[in-house]
Steps between C-alpha positions, in 0.01 A plus 500: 500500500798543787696235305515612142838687465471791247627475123852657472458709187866620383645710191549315176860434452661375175556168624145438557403518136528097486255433729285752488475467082423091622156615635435702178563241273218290634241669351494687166470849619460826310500769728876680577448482909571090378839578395823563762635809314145673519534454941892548490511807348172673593540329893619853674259758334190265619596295780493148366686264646461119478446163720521128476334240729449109461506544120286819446632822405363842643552827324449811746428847320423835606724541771341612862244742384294301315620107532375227263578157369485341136299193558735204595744375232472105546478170249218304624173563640588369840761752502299765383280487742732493782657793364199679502402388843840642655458822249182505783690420756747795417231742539381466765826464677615862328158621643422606164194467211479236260639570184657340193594655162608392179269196474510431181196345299633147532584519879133654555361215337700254688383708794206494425439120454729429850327720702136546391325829613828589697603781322400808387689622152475852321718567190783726520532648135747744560766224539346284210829438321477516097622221246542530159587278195852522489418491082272825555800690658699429210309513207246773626261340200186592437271806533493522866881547539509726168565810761814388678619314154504879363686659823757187462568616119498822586792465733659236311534762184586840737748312690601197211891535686309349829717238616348185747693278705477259748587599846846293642726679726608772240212662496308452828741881611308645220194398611558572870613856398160564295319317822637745714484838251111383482391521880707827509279618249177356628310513833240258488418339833722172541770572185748466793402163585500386123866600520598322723285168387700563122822541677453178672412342188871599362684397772377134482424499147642125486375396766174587435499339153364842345506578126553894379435701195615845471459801222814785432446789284754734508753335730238479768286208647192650479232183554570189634253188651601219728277164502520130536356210445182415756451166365552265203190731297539821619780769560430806821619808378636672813604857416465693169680871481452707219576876431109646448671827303592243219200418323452127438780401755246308738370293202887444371603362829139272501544388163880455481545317859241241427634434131826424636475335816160355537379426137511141614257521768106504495384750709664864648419614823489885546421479925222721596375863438453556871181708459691777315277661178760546302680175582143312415464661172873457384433120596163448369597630173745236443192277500555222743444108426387500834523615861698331838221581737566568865221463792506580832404277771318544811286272720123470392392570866564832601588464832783208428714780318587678856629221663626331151236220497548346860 
């Protein structure tokens, strides 16, 4: 292995969105680890950091205390696999164990058909990412939304001066100032880091090709969401604030967002409830079409994980 020289994983700057949203665009992914302004703005608060050799792309995440790779990002099989033979390769030379996340349910079957018996692959439904109808955020029909159809009236009569708008530069103070007013007032673990990823989001707002929605009452900003589109069928939802004193704000911002900037799109993507009860059951009752699963990845044989297959 002397002659292998190690993958030089850097940050994700701006102007490596071309290339990097090149390798997404081969496939028709789902999941938001697939989409630049998921890595750009999360990259500092869990370590990822990217790669590119002879045509394959390598995402790095969870910085030094527990390192792992999304499988390979390359077109054609050939590729694949030599991506996933230097993903190997990386191991061992790191002198670390085996192990790739975020395979989705496509790349596991591709995996799976490639390499035979190889692998060994365990779901990982905390990080299962929800989709919805894009319709069934917006018309909330039927019995099974008849619960957040009656919070959305409710606010909709007790605050009928509600005003929404999209975000453009005008607004995105307002929404900084309720961003930061928010983690003053809360202290969950990593509200600092969320910050700082919807700060990040403002200051290359352009750039990033992001669409806004906000909601004032009273003068004040007092919900906003940021999202964009993942694909041609589907729109990633990457931030939704909402103030949870205001009854019926959470499903205004939902309902209102979608209506206006994504009604033309098939599916939502809500990202993942990261194993959080409450998170699960505010998701899950928004009935989902379906689910973006996530696997991990090790090697079948045991003992090929501590030395990364070799």
């Amino acid at each position: 292995m002397g002659g292998i020289i190690i993958l030089e994983f850097k940050r994700f700057e701006l102007r490596d969105k071309p290339l990097i949203d090149k390798y997404f665009e081969q496939h028709h992914y789902e999941a938001s680890d697939n989409c630049f302004t998921t890595l750009f703005m999360w990259q500092d608060a869990y370590g990822i950091r990217w790669a590119e050799e002879n045509g394959v792309l390598y995402i790095q995440g969870g910085g030094k205390r527990e390192p792992f790779l999304l499988p390979p990002f390359a077109g054609k099989d050939a590729k694949f696999l030599d991506g996933l033979l230097r993903a190997k390769e990386w191991f061992v030379e790191n002198n670390l164990p085996f192990r790739f996340k975020g395979v989705s349910k496509v790349v596991k079957e591709r995996m799976e058909e490639l390499c035979p018996g190889r692998y060994e692959f365990t779901p990982d439904r905390d990080n299962y990412e929800y989709i919805y109808k894009s319709e069934d955020l917006i018309n909330l029909s039927g019995k099974k939304f008849r619960q957040k159809k009656n919070h959305l009236n409710q606010f909709r009569m007790q605050y009928s001066n509600y005003e929404y708008m999209p975000i453009t530069e005008d607004i995105i103070p307002l929404c900084r100032e309720t961003a930061a007013s928010w983690v003053e007032t809360h202290h969950e673990e990593g509200i600092e880091d969320e910050l700082v990823a919807i700060n990040l989001l403002f200051d290359n707002w352009d750039a990033l090709g992001l669409k806004g929605g906000a909601i004032k009452l009273f003068g004040r900003v007092e919900a906003f969401s940021i999202g964009e589109l993942l694909n041609d069928k589907m729109a990633l939802i990457h931030i939704e604030k909402a103030n949870p004193d205001i009854r019926g704000l959470y499903q205004a911002i939902n309902n209102e967002f979608i209506r206006h900037e994504f009604s033309d799109v098939e599916f939502i993507n809500r990202e993942e409830d990261m194993g959080l009860p409450g998170l699960r059951q505010a998701k899950e009752s928004y009935n989902p079409d379906h689910f973006a699963e996530k696997y991990d990845a090790v090697y079948a044989n045991e003992a090929d994980n501590a030395t990364g297959g070799k």
